[in-house]
Structure formats: C-alpha cells, structure tokens
C-alpha positions in Angstrom: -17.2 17.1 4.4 -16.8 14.6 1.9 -13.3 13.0 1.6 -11.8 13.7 -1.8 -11.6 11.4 -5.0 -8.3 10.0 -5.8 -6.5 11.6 -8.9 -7.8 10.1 -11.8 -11.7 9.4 -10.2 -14.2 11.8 -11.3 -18.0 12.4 -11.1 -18.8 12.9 -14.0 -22.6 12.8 -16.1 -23.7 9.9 -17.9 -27.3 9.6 -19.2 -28.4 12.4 -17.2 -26.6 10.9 -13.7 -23.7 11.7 -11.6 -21.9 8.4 -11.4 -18.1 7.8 -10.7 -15.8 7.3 -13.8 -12.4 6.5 -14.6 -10.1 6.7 -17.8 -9.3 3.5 -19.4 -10.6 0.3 -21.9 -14.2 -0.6 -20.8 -14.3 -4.3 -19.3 -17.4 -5.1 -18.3 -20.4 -3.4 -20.7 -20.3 -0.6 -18.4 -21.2 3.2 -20.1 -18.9 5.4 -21.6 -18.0 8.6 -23.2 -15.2 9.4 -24.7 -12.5 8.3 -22.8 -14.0 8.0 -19.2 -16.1 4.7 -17.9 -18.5 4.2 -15.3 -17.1 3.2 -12.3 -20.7 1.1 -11.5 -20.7 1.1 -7.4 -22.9 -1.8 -7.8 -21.0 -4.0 -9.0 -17.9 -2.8 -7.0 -17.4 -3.1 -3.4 -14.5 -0.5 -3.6 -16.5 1.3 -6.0 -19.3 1.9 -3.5 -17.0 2.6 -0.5 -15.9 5.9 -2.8 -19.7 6.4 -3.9 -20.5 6.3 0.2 -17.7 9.1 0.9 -15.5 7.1 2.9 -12.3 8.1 3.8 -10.1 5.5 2.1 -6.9 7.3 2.3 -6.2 7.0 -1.7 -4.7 9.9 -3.7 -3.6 8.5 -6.6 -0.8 6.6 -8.1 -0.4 4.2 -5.2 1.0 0.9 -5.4 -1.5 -2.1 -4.5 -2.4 -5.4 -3.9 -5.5 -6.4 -4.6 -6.8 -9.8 -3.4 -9.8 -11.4 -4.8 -10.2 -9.9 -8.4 -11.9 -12.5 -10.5 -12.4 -11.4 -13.8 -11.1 -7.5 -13.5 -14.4 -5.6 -12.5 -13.0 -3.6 -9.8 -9.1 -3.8 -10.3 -9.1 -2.6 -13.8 -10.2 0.9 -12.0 -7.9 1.0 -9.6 -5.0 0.0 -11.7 -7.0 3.2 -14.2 -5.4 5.4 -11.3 -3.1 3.5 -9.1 0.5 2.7 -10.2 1.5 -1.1 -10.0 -1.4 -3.1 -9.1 -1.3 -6.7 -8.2 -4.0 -8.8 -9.1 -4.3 -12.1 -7.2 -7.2 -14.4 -8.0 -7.7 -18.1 -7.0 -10.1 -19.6 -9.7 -8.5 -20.4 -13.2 -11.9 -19.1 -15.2 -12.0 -15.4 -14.0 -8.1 -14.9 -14.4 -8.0 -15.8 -18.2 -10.9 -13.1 -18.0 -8.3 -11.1 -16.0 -5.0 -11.5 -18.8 -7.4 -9.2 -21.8 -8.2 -6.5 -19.1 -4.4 -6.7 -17.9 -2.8 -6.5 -21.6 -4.3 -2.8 -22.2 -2.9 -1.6 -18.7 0.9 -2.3 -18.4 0.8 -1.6 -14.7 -1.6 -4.7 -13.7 -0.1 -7.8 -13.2 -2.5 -10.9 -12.4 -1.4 -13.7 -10.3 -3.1 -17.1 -10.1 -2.9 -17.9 -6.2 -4.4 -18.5 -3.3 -4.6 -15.6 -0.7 -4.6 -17.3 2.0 -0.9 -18.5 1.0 0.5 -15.2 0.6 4.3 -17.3 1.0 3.0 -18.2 -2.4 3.5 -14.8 -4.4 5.7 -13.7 -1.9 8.6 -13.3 -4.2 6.8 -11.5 -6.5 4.9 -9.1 -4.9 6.7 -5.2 -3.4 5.8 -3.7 -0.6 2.6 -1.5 -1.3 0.8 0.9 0.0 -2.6 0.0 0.0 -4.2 -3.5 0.9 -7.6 -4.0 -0.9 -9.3 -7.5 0.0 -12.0 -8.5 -1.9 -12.2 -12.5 -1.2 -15.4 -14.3 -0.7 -13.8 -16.9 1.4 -14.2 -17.4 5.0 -11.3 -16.1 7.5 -11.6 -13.3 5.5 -9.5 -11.5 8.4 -7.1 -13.9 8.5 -6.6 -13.2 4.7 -5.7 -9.8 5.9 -3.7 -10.9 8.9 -1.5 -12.8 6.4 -1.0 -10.2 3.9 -0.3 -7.5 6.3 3.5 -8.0 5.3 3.2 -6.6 2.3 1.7 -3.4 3.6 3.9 -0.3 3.8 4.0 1.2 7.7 1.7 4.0 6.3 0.3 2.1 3.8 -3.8 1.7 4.4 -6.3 -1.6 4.3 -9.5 -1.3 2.3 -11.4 -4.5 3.1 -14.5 -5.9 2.7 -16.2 -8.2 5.1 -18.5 -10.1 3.1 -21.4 -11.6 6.0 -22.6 -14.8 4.1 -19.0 -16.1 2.9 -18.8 -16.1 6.5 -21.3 -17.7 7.6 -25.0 -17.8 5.8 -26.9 -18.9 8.7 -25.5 -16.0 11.4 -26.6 -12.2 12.2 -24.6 -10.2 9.8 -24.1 -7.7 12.9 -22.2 -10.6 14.3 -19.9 -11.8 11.5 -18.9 -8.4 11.5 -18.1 -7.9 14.9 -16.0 -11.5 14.9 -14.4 -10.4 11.8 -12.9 -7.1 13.4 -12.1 -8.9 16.7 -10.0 -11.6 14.0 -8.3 -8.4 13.0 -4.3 -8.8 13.7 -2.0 -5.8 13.5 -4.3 -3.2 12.3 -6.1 -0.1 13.5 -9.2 0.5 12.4 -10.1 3.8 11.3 -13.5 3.4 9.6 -16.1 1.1 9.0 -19.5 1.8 6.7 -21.9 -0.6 5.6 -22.3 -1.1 1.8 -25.8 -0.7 1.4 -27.8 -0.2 -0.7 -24.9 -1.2 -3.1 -24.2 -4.3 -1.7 -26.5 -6.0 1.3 -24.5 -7.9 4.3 -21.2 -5.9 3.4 -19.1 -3.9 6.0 -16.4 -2.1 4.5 -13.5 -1.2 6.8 -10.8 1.1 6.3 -7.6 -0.3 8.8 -3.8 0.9 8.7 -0.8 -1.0 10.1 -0.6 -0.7 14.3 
C-alpha cells in the first residue's frame, strides 16, 4: 500500500499525466494550472522519493531544515506544505536565486552557510521535525551526523546519498554502504534507489536512535 501524500501534495493531471503538484508561485518553468505546480520528480530528489511511494513520515505542516537548496527547486515545495522551513545553502549564486522564491512564502527562511558547520546557524535555527539533506559534498553522513541536533526525538531524516559527490571513481553499491555505516545516531528505516529519476542516488529515510 502506498504511503500517503503529505497534506497539501496532490496528483493531480497536467497535459494528459498524473504528476505530483503543489500550491504556490512557480520557480522554476515548471507547468501549472490554476493554482497548483508540478512537483517535477526529476528534478527533485525529495520529489522522486514521494513519486517512488516511500514512506517518508511527512503529514504536513512540519517544521524543517533543509540542507543543500541552491536556488529553491525542491524547498520552495516543501515550504508549499511544510510550516517553517529552513533553507541553508553554501554558494552565494543560487541563494540570491533563493531570496525571490523565499519573498512569496513567508515561512522560508534562507541561510547562507555551510552545513557542515551547523555551530554556524545554530542560533538561528529551532528544533524541527524533519531533516532533509540534499548536499553534493562528500561526508555527506557526516553532514547528517552534525545536524542531528536539530532533529526533534520523533522528528524523521530524509537524505540523499549522492554516489559521485562521494567518490566518482567507486561502485555506487559501495559509497552507499560506507555512507550508512558513517551514519551516527540514527535508525534507518528505509532506503530506495532514485532511479530512473536520478542515477547513483539512494534515498534513506532515518529517525533519531
């Protein structure tokens, strides 16, 4: 049985196709109609990990902290549904993409930081209660390791292990395995490769041990 959509994620028709949508200000030349906007799993690692049926534990409404969200693809959906959503992106050029898509939704914040120096926004940033970790670094677990103090006890991790931030030369089956082995302080309830939306991706679904 297929997990259901958070409040405010629908499947709804566009051009003849079921595709996920959300309500809100289109970002990034992606269809709409009327109010809704494709939620294009392609270009969205948490996008296809919804399209896939995974069971990532969100309802709706949840506060989050979203790490890695260049220019506002993915985040401005979640913060379409989520309450306050914290945007943290390293590079200067995708977060002054970020400050438009943030001004037409009041409850997105963007922070220019590093997260792997999560002492950084530390003072900034509430407990949430969902994790999502989008960085195309590598120690991409230790990004999560170092962010788990933000996480709520019942809060949940959404993460994607990217293969060739990693490591470009290694067996994707391996990065992944080292990456959940790096995994500090979570149990891991699910993992799903992302294809066919995204090649060398392993999406894992953790919560706090």
């Amino acid at each position: 049985m297929t997990p259901d959509l958070p409040d405010g994620v629908e499947r709804r028709q566009f051009d003849g196709r079921e595709r996920l949508a959300t309500r809100g200000d289109p970002v990034y030349g992606e269809p709409t109609e009327g109010e809704w906007r494709v939620w294009d799993a392609g270009r969205s690692k948490l996008g296809a990990m919804l399209a896939l049926g995974m069971d990532t534990g969100l309802s709706g409404g949840e506060s989050v902290l979203y790490l890695g969200a260049a220019s506002g693809t993915t985040v401005s959906h979640v913060a379409d549904f989520a309450g306050p959503t914290y945007a943290v992106e390293f590079a200067p050029r995708p977060t002054r993409d970020l400050l438009p898509v943030a001004e037409a939704r009041e409850n997105l914040f963007p922070l220019l930081k590093d997260a792997r120096k999560p002492e950084t926004y530390a003072h900034v940033v509430e407990p949430v209660d969902v994790l999502v970790q989008d960085v195309a670094t590598r120690g991409q677990a230790e990004v999560a390791n170092r962010n788990r103090r933000f996480l709520r006890e019942d809060g949940r991790l959404l993460a994607v292990v990217k293969a060739r931030s990693e490591d470009v030369t290694a067996d994707p089956g391996d990065v992944f395995d080292a990456a959940l082995d790096a995994l500090e302080g979570y149990d891991v309830l699910e993992t799903t490769p992302l294809d066919p939306y995204h090649e060398d991706h392993l999406a894992v679904v953790a919560r706090p041990a």
